[in-house]
N, C-alpha and C positions, 0 to 999 in steps of 0.2 A: 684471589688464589693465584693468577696469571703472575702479580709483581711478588708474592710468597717466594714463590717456585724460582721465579728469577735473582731473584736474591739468594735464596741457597747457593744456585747456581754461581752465582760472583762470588761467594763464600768459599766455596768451594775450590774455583779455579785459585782466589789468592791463596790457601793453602800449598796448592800444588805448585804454583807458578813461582812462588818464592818472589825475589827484589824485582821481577821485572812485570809483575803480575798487574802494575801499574796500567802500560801500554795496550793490555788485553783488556782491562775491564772499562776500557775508555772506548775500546772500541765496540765493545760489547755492548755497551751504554748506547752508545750510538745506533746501532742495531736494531736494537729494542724501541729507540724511539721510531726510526724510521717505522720499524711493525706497525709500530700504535698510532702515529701518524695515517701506513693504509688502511687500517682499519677501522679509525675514527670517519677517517672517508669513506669508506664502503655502507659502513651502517649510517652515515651521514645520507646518499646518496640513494640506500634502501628504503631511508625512511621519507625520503623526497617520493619515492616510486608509493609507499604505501599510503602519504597522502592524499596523491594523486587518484589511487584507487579509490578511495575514501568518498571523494568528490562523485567521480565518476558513478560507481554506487549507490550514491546518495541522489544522485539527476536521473539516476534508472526508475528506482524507487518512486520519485518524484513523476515520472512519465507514466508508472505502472497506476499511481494515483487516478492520474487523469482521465487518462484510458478508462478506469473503472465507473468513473465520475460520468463519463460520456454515454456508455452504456447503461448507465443507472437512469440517464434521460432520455431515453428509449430511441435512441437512433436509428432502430427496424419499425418507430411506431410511426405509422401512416395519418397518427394523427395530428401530431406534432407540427404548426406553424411551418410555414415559412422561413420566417426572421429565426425561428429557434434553429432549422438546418442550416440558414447561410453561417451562422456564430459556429454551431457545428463542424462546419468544414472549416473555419478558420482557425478553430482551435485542432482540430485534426493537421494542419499544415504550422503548426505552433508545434505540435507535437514531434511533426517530422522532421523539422529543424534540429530539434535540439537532441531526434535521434542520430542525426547527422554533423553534429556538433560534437556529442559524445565516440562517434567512432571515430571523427578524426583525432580528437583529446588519447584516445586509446589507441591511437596509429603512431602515433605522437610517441608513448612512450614505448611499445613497444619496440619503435627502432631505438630508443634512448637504453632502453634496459641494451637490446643486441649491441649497439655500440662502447657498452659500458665493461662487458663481458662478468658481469655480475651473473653467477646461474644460484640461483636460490627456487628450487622444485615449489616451493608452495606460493613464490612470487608469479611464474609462469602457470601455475594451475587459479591465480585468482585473475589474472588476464585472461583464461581462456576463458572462465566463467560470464566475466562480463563480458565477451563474445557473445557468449550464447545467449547472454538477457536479453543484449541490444540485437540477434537476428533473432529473436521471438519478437521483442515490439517491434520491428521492420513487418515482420509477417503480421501481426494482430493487428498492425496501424494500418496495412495495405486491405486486408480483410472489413475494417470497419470502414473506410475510403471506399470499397467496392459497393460495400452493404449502403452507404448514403447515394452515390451515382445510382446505385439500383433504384433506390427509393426516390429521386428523384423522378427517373424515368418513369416509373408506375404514377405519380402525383400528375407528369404531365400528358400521358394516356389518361388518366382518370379527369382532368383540368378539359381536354381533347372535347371527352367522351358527354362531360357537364355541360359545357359549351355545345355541345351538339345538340342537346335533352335539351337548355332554355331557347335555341332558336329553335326548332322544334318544336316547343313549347308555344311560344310567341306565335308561331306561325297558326297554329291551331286554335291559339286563343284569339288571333286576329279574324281565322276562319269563322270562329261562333259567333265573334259578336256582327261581323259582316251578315253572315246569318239568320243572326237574332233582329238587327236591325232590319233588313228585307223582309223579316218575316213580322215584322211591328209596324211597315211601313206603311202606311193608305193616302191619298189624295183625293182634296175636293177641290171646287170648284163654285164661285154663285155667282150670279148674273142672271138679268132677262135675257128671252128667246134670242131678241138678236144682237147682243152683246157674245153670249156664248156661241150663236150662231157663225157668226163672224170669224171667232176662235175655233171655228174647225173642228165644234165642240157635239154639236144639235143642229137636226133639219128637220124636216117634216114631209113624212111619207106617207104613200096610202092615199086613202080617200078616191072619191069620184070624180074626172071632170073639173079638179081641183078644189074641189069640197072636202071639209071633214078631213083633212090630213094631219094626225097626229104628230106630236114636238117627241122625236125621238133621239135618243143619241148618235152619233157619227160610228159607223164600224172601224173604222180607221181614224179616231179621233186625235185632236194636238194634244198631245200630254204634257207639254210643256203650257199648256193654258191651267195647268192644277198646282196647286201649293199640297209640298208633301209635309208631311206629321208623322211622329208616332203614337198611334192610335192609344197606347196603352196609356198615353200622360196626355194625351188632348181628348178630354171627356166633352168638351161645349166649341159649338163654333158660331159667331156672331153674323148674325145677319140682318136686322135693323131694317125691316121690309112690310110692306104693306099684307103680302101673301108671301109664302115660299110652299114651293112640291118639287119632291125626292123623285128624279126622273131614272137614276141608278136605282138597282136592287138590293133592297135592305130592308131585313124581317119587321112586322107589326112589334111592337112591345119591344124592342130593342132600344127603343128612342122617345123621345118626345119633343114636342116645337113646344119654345116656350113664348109666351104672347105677353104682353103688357102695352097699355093704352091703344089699344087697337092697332098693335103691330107684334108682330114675329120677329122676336130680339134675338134666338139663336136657337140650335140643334143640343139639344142633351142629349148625351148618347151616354144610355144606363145600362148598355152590356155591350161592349166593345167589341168581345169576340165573336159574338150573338151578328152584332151590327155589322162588320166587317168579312163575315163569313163568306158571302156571296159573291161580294166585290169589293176590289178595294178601293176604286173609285168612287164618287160622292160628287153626284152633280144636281144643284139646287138651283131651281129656273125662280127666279123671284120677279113680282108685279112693279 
């Protein structure tokens, strides 16, 4: 329509301009190209700007994916790994690259466009737009960055608070069996009179005149002259003796000596707790 018009137009003027209408429509000619020359730039240079958007838009898009991608993987959830938050934050700073990549691309043209003085209203209204995408994912990106430091923080009060409960823990279970063990623990001892005697173990008191003085135990005896056991796994104790007698206190029916060829081979103890109740020492005077 543009070359229609302009042709009447040169039609026209050589009508009017008669033999010299030559020089005008050469120049006019001329004219025209120049026009179409700016022009082919302009839309040349328009459509440079609207690829550019194109791009830009499309790595918005691209970023809005992600984002959504990230919260789809529960970045508020407390339950989530480790290795899964550190990947998290790296792609959260993957993210903020390339939102900062994109504003300077969009900083970029917008002084290209101002320098160009190209004003096309709907080119300036889709720059402002991508403005506004890219400070929503600034704010969204900074928002989900706050929300994983948050969650960090709570993992390592919570990591703190674990670690407290298993020493704690440890410490109480060291308590029971410390405990359990003392409270399983008993010591004997065997030997004749003055073997034990010697060990600071038995003397003999009482009597008349030095007559009839009973083999009793030491009140302040060596306890380091007794071997300790847990009574609950040491049910028999060997003694390989001509005679043995229980000078400790330990109930009837809690025990039995066991004998063979005319000897006392060892202590059965057929109730431990029975046998043990009294004392937990166990001292065996043997012949």
């Amino acid at each position: 329509m543009r070359n229609i018009l302009l042709l009447a137009g040169i039609t026209m003027l050589m009508i009017s301009c008669g033999p010299d209408y030559k020089t005008e429509v050469e120049r006019m000619m001329r004219e025209r190209d120049s026009l179409m020359a700016q022009y082919d730039a302009k839309d040349s240079v328009i459509n440079g700007y609207m690829q550019d958007i194109a791009e830009i838009q499309t790595s918005i898009e691209g970023l809005t994916a992600q984002e959504e991608m990230l919260n789809r993987e529960g970045a508020n959830n407390t339950e989530i790994s480790q290795d899964a938050k550190t990947r998290i934050m790296g792609d959260i700073e993957g993210i903020r690259q390339m939102i900062d990549q994109n504003k300077k691309k969009l900083s970029d043209l917008q002084s290209r466009v101002r320098k160009s003085n190209v004003k096309v209203a709907e080119l300036e209204k889709m720059i402002g737009s991508l403005n506004s995408q890219l400070a929503v994912r600034d704010s969204s990106i900074n928002s989900l960055n706050e929300n994983i430091f948050a969650l960090n923080g709570k993992i390592t009060t919570m990591q703190t608070e674990i670690d407290t409960i298993v020493i704690e823990s440890a410490r109480k279970t060291a308590e029971i069996t410390d405990k359990t063990t003392k409270l399983h623990t008993a010591y004997y001892t065997v030997g004749d009179y003055k073997t034990l005697r010697d060990k600071k173990v038995l003397a003999k008191q009482g009597g008349f005149l030095g007559l009839g003085k009973a083999k009793t135990m030491v009140p302040d005896f060596n306890r380091e002259a007794f071997t300790q056991i847990d009574f609950t796994s040491t049910k028999t104790i060997q003694l390989n003796t001509k005679s043995a007698k229980l000078l400790s206190t330990h109930p009837t029916g809690s025990y039995n000596l066991l004998s063979e060829n005319k000897k006392v081979t060892a202590i059965e103890i057929t109730d431990p707790e029975k046998f043990w109740q009294a004392s937990k020492y166990l001292v065996v005077v043997t012949d």
